[in-house]
N, CA, C and O atoms as a Tripos MOL2 file, in Angstrom:
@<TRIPOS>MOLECULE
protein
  244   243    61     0     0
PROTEIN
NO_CHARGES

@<TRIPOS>ATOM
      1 N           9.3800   26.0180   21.6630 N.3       1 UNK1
      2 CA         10.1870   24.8030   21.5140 C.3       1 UNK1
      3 C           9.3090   23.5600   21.4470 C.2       1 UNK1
      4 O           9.5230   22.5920   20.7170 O.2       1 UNK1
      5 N           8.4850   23.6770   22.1380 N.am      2 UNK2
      6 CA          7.6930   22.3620   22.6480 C.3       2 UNK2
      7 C           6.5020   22.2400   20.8680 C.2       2 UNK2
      8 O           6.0550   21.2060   20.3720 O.2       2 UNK2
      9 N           6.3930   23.1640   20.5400 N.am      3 UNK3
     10 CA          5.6660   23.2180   19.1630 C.3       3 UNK3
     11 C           6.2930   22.6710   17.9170 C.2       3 UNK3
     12 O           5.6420   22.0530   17.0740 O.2       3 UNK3
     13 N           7.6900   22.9370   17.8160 N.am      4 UNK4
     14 CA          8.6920   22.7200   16.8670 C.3       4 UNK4
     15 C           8.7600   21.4190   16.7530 C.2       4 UNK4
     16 O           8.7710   20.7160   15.7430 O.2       4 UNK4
     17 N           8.8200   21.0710   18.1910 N.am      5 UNK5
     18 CA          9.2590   19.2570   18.2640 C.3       5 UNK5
     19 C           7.6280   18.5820   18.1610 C.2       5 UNK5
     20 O           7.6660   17.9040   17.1340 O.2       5 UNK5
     21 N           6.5390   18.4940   18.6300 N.am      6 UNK6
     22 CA          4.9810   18.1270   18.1450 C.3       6 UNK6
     23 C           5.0770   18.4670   16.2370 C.2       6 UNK6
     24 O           4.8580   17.5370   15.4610 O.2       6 UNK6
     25 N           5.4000   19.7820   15.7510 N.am      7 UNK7
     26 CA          5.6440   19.6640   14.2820 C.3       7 UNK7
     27 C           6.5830   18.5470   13.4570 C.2       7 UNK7
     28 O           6.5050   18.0970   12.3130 O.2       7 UNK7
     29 N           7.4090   18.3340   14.4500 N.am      8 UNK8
     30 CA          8.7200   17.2040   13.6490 C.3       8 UNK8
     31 C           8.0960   16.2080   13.9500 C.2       8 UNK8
     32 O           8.3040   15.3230   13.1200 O.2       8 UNK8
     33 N           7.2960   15.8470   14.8860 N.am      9 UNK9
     34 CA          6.6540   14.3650   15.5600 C.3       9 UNK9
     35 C           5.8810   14.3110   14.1450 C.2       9 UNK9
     36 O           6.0110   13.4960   13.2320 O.2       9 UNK9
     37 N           5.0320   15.4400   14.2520 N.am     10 UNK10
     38 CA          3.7630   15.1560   13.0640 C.3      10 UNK10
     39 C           4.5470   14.5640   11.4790 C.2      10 UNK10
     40 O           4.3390   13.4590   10.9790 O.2      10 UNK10
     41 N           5.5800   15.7850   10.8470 N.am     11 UNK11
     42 CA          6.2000   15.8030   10.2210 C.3      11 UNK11
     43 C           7.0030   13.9730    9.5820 C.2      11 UNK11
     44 O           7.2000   13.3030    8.5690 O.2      11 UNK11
     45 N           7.1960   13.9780   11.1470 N.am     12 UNK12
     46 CA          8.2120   11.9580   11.1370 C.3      12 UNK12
     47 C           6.9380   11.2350   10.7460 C.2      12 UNK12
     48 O           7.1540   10.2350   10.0610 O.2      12 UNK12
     49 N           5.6810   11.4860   11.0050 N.am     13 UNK13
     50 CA          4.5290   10.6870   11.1710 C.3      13 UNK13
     51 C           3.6110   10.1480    9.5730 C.2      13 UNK13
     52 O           3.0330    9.1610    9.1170 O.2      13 UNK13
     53 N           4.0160   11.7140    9.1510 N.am     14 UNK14
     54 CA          3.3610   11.7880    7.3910 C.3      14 UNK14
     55 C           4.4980   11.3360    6.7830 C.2      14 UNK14
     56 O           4.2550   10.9160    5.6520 O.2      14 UNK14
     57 N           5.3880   11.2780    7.0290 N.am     15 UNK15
     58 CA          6.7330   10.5550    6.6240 C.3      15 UNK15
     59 C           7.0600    9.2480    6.4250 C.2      15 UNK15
     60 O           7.8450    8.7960    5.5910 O.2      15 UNK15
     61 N           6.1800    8.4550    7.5320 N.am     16 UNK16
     62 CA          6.2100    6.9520    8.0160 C.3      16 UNK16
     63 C           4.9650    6.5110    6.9090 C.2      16 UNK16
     64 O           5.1030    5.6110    6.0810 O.2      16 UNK16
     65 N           3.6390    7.3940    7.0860 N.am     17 UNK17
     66 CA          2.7780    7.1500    5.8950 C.3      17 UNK17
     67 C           2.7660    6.9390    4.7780 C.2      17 UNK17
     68 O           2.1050    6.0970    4.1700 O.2      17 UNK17
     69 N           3.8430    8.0380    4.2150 N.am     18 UNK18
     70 CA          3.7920    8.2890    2.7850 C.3      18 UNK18
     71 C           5.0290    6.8680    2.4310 C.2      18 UNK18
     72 O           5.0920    6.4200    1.2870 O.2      18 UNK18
     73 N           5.6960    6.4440    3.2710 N.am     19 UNK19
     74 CA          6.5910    4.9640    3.0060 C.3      19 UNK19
     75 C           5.6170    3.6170    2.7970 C.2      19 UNK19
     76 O           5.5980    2.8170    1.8610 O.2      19 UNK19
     77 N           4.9210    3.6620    3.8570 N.am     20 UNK20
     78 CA          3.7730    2.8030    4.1950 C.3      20 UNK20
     79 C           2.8810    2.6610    2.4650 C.2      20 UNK20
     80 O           3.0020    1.7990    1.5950 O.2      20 UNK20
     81 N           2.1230    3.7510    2.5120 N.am     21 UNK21
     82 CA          1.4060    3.6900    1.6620 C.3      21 UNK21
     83 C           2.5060    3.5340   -0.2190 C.2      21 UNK21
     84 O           1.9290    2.7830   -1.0050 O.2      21 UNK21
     85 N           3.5040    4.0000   -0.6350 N.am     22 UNK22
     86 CA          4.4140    3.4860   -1.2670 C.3      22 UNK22
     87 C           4.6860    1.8210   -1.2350 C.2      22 UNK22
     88 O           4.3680    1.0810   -2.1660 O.2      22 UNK22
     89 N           5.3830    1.3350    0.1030 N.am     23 UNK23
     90 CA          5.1020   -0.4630    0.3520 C.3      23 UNK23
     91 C           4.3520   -0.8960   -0.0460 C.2      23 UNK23
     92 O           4.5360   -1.9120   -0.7170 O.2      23 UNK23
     93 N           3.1400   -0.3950    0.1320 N.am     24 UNK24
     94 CA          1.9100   -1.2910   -0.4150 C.3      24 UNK24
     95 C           1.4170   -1.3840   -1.5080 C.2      24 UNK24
     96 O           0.7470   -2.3530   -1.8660 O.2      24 UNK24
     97 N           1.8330    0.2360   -2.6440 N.am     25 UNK25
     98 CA          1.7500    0.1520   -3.3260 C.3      25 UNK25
     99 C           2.9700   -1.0600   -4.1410 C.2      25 UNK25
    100 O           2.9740   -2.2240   -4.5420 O.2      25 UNK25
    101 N           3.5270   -0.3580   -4.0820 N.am     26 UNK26
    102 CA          4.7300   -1.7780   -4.7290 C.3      26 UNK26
    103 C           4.3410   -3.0750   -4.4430 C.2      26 UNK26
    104 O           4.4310   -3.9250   -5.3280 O.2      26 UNK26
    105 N           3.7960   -3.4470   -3.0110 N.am     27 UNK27
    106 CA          3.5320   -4.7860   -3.0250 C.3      27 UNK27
    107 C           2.2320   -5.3980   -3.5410 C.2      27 UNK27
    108 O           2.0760   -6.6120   -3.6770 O.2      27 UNK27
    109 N           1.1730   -4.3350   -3.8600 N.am     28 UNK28
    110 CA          0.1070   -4.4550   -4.5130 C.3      28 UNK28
    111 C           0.4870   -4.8160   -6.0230 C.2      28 UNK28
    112 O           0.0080   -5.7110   -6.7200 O.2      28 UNK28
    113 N           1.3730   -3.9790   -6.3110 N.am     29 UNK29
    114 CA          1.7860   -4.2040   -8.0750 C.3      29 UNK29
    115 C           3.0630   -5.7090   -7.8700 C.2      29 UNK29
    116 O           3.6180   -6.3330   -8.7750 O.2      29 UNK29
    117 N           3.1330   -5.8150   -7.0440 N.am     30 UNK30
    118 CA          4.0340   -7.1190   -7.4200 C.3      30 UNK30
    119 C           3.0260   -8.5650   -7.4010 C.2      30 UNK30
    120 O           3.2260   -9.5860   -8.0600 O.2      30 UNK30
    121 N           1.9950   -8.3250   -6.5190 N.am     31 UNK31
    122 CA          0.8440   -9.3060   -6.3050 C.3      31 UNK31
    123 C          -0.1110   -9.0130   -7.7690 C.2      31 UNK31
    124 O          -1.1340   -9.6800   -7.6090 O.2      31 UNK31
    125 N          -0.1520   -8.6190   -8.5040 N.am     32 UNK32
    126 CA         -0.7790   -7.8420   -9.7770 C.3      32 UNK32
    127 C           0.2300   -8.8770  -10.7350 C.2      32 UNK32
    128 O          -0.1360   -9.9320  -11.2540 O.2      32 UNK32
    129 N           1.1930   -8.4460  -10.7880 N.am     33 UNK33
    130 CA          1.8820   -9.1200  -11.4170 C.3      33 UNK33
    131 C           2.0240  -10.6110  -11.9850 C.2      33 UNK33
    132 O           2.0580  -11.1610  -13.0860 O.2      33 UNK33
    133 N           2.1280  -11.1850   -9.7840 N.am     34 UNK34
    134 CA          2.3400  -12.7710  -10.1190 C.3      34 UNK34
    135 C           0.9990  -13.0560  -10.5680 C.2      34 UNK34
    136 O           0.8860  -13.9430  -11.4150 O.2      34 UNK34
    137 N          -0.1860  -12.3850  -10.1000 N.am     35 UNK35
    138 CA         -1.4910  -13.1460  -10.7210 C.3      35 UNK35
    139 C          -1.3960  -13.1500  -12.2920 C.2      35 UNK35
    140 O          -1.5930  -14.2490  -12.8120 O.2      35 UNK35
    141 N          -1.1430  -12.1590  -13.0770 N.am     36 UNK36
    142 CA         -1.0220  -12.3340  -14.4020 C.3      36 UNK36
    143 C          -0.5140  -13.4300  -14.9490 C.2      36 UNK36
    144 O          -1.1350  -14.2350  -15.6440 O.2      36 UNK36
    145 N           0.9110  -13.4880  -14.5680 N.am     37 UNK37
    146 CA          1.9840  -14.6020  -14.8190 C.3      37 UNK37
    147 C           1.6640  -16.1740  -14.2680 C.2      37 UNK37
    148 O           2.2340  -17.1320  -14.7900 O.2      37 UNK37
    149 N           0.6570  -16.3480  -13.1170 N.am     38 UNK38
    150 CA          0.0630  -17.4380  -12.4950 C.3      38 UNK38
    151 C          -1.3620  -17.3240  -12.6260 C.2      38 UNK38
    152 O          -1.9670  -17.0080  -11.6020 O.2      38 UNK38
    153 N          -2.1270  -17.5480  -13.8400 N.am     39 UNK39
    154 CA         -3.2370  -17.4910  -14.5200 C.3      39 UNK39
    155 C          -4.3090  -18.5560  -12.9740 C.2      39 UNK39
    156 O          -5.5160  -18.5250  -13.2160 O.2      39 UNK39
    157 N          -4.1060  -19.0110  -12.2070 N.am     40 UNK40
    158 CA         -4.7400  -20.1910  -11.7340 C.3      40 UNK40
    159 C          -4.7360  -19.1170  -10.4980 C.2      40 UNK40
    160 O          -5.9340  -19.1720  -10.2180 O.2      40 UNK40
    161 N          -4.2080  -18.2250   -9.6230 N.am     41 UNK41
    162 CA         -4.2800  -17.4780   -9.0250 C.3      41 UNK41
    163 C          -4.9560  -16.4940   -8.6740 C.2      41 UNK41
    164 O          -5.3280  -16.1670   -7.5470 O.2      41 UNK41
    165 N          -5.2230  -15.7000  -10.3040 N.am     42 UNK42
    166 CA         -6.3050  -14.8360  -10.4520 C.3      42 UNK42
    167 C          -7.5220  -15.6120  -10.5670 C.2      42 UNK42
    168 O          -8.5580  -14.9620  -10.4220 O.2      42 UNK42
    169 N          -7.6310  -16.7790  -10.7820 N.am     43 UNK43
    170 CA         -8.9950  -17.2180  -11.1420 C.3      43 UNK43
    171 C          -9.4850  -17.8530   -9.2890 C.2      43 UNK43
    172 O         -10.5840  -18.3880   -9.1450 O.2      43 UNK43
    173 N          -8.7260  -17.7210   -8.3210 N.am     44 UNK44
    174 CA         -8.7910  -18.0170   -7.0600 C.3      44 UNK44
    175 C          -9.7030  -16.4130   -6.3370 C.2      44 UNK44
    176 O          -9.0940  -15.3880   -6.0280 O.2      44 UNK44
    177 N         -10.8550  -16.5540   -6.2430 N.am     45 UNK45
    178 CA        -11.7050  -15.3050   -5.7950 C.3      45 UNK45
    179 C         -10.6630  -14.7850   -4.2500 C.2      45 UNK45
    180 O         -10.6250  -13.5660   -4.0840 O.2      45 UNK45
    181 N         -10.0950  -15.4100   -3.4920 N.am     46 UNK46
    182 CA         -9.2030  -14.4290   -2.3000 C.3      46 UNK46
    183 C          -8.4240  -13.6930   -3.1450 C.2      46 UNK46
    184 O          -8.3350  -12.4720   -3.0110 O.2      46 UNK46
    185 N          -7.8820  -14.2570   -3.9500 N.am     47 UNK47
    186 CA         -6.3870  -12.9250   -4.4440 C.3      47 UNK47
    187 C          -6.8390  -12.2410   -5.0240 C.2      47 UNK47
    188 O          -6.3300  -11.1220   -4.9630 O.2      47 UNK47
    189 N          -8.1720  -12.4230   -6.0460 N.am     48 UNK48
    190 CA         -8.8070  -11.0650   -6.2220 C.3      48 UNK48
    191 C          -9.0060   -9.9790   -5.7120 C.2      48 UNK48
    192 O          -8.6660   -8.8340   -6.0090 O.2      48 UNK48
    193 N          -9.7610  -10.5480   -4.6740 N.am     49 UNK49
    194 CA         -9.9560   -9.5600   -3.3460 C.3      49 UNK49
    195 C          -8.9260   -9.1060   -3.1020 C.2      49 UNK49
    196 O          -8.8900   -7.8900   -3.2930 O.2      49 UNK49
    197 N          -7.6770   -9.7130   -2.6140 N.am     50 UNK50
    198 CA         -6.6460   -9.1340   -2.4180 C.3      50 UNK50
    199 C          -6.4750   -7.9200   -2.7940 C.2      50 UNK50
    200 O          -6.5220   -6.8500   -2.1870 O.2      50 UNK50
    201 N          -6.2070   -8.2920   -4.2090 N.am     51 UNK51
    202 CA         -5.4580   -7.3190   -5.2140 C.3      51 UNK51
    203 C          -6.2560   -5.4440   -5.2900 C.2      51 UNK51
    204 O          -5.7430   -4.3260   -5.3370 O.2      51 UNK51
    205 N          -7.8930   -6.0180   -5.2630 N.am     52 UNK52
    206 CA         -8.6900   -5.4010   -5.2040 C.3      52 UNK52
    207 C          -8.5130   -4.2980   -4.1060 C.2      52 UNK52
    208 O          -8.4890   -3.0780   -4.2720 O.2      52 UNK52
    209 N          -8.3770   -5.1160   -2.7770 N.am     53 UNK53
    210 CA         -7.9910   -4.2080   -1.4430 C.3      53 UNK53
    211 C          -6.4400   -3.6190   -1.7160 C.2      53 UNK53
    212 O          -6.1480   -2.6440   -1.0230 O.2      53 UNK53
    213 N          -5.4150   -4.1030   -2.6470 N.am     54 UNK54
    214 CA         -4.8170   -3.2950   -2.1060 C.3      54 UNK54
    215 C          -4.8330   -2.4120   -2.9620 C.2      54 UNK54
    216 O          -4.1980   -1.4820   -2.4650 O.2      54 UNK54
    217 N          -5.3270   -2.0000   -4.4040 N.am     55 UNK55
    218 CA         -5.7840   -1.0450   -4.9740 C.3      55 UNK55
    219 C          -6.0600    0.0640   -4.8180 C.2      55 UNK55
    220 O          -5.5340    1.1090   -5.2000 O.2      55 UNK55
    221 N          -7.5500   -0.3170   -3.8040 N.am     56 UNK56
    222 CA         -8.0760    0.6010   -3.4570 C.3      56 UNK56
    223 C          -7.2080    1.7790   -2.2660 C.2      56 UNK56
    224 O          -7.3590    3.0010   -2.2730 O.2      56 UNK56
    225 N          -6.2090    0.9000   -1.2090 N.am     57 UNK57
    226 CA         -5.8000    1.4280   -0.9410 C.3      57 UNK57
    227 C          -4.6230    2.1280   -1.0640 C.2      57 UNK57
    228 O          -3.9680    2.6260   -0.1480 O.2      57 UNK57
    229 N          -4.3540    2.1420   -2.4150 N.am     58 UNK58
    230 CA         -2.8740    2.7460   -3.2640 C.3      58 UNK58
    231 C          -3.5140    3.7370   -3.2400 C.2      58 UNK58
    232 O          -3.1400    4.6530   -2.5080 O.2      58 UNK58
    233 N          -4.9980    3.9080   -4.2460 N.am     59 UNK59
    234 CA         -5.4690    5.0900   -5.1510 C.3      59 UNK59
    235 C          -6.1430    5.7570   -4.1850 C.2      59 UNK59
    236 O          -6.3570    6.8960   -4.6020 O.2      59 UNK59
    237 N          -6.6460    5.5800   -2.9350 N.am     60 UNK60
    238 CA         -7.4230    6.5280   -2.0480 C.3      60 UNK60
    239 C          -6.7080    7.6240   -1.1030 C.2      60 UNK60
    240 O          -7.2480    8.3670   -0.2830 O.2      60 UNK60
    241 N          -5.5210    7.5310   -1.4010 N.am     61 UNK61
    242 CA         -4.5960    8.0260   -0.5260 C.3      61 UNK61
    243 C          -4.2470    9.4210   -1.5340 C.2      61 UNK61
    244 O          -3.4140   10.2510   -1.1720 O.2      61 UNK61
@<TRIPOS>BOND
     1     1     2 1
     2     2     3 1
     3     3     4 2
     4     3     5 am
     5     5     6 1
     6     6     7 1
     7     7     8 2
     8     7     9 am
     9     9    10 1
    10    10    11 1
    11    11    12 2
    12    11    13 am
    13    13    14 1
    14    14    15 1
    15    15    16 2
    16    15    17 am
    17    17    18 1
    18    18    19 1
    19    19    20 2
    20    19    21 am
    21    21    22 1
    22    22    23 1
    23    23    24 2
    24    23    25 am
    25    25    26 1
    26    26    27 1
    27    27    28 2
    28    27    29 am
    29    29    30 1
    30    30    31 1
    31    31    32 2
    32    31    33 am
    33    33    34 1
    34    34    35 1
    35    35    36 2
    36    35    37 am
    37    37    38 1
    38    38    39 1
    39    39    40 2
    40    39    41 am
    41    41    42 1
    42    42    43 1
    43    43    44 2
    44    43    45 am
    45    45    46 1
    46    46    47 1
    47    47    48 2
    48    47    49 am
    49    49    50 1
    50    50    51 1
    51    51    52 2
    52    51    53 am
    53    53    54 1
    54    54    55 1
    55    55    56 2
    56    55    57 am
    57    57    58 1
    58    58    59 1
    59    59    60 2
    60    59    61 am
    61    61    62 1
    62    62    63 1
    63    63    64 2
    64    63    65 am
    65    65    66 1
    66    66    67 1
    67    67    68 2
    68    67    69 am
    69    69    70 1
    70    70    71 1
    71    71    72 2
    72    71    73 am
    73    73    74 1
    74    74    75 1
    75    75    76 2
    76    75    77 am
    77    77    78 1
    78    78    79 1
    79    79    80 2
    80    79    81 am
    81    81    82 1
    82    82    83 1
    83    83    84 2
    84    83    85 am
    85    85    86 1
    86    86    87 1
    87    87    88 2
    88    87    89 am
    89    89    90 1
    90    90    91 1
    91    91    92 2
    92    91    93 am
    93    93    94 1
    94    94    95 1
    95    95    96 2
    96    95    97 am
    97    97    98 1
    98    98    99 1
    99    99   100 2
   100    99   101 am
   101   101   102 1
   102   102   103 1
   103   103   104 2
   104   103   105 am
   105   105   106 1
   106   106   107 1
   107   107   108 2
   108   107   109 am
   109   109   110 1
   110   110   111 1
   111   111   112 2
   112   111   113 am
   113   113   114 1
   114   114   115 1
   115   115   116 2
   116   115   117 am
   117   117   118 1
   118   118   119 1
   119   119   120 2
   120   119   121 am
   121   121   122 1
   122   122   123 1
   123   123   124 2
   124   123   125 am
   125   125   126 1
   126   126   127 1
   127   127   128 2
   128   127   129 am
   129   129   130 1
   130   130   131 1
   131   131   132 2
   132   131   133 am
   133   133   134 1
   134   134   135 1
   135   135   136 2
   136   135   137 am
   137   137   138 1
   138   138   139 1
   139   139   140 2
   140   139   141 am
   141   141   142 1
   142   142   143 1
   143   143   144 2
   144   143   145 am
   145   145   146 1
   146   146   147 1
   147   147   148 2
   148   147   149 am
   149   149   150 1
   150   150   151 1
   151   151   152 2
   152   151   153 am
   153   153   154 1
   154   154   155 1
   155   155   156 2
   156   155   157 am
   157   157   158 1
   158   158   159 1
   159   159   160 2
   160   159   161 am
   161   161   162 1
   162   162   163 1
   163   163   164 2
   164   163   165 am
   165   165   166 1
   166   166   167 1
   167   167   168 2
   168   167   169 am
   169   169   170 1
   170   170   171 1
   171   171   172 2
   172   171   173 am
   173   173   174 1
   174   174   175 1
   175   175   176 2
   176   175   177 am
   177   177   178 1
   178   178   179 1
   179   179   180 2
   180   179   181 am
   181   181   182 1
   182   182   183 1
   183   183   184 2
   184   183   185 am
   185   185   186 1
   186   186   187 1
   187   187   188 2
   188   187   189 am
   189   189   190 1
   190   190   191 1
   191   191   192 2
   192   191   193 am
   193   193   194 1
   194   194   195 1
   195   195   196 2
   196   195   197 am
   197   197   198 1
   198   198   199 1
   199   199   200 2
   200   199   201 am
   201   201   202 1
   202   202   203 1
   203   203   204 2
   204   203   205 am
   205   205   206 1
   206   206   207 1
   207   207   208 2
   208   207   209 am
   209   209   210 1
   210   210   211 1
   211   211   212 2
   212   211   213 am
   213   213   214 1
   214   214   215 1
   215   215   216 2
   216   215   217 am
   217   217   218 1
   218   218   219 1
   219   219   220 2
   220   219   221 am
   221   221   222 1
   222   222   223 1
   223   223   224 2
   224   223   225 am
   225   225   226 1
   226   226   227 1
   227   227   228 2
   228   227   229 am
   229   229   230 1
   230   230   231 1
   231   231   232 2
   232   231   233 am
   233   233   234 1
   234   234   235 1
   235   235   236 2
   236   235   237 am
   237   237   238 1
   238   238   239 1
   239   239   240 2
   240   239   241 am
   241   241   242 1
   242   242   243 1
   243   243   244 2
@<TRIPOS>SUBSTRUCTURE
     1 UNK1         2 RESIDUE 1 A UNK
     2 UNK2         6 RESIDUE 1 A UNK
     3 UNK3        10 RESIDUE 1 A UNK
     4 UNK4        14 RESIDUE 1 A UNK
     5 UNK5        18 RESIDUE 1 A UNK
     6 UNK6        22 RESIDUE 1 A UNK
     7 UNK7        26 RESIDUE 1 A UNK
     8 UNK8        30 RESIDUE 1 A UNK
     9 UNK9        34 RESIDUE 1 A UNK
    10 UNK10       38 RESIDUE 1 A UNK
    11 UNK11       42 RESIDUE 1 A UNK
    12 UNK12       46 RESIDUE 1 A UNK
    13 UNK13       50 RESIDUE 1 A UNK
    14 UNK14       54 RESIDUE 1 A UNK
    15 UNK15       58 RESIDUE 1 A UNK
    16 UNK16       62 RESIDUE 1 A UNK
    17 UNK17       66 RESIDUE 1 A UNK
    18 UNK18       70 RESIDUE 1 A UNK
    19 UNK19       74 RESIDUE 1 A UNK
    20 UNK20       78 RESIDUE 1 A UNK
    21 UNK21       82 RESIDUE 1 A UNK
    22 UNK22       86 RESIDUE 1 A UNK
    23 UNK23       90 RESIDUE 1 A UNK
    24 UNK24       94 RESIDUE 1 A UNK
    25 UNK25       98 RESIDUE 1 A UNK
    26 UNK26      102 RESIDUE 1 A UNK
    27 UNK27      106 RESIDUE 1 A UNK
    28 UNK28      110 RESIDUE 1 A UNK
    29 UNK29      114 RESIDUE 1 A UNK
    30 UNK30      118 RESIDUE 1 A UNK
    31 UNK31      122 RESIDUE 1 A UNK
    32 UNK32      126 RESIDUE 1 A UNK
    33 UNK33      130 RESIDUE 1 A UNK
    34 UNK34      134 RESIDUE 1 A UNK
    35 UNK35      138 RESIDUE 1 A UNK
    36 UNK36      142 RESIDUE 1 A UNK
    37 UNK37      146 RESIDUE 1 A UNK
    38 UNK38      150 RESIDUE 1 A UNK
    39 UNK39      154 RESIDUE 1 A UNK
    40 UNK40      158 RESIDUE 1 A UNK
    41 UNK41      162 RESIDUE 1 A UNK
    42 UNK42      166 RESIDUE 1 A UNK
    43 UNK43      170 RESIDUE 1 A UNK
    44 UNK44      174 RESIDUE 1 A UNK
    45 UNK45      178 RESIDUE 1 A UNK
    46 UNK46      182 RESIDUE 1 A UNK
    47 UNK47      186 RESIDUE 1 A UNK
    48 UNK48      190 RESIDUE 1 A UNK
    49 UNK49      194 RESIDUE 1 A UNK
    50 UNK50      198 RESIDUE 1 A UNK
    51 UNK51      202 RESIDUE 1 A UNK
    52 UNK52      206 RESIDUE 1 A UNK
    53 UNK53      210 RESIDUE 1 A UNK
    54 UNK54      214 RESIDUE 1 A UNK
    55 UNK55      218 RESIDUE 1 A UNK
    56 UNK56      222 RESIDUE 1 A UNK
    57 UNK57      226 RESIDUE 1 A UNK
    58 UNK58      230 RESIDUE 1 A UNK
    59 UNK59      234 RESIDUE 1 A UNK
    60 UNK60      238 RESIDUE 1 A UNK
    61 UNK61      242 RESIDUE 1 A UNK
């Protein structure tokens, strides 16, 4: 019993991740976006970075 429920814990856990990492993706591509559409944004080296970090962490997953 006590295994079943540590499996559903784990289970709820890769569950919470795989949302997480989805959020960010979406919010990475919506920040992608406004920089395109707000040309003065992308040329601002933080939102690069930004965009950059959250990239990386869409595609490493």
């Amino acid at each position: 019993m006590m295994s079943s429920c540590k499996n559903r814990f784990n289970s709820i856990q890769i569950f919470i991740k795989k949302i997480t990492i989805l959020f960010v993706c979406c919010f990475c591509l919506l920040s992608l976006v406004n920089s395109i559409f707000t040309l003065n944004h992308l040329c601002k080296c933080g939102s690069f970075i930004k965009i950059s970090v959250f990239f990386y962490i869409c595609f490493s997953h």
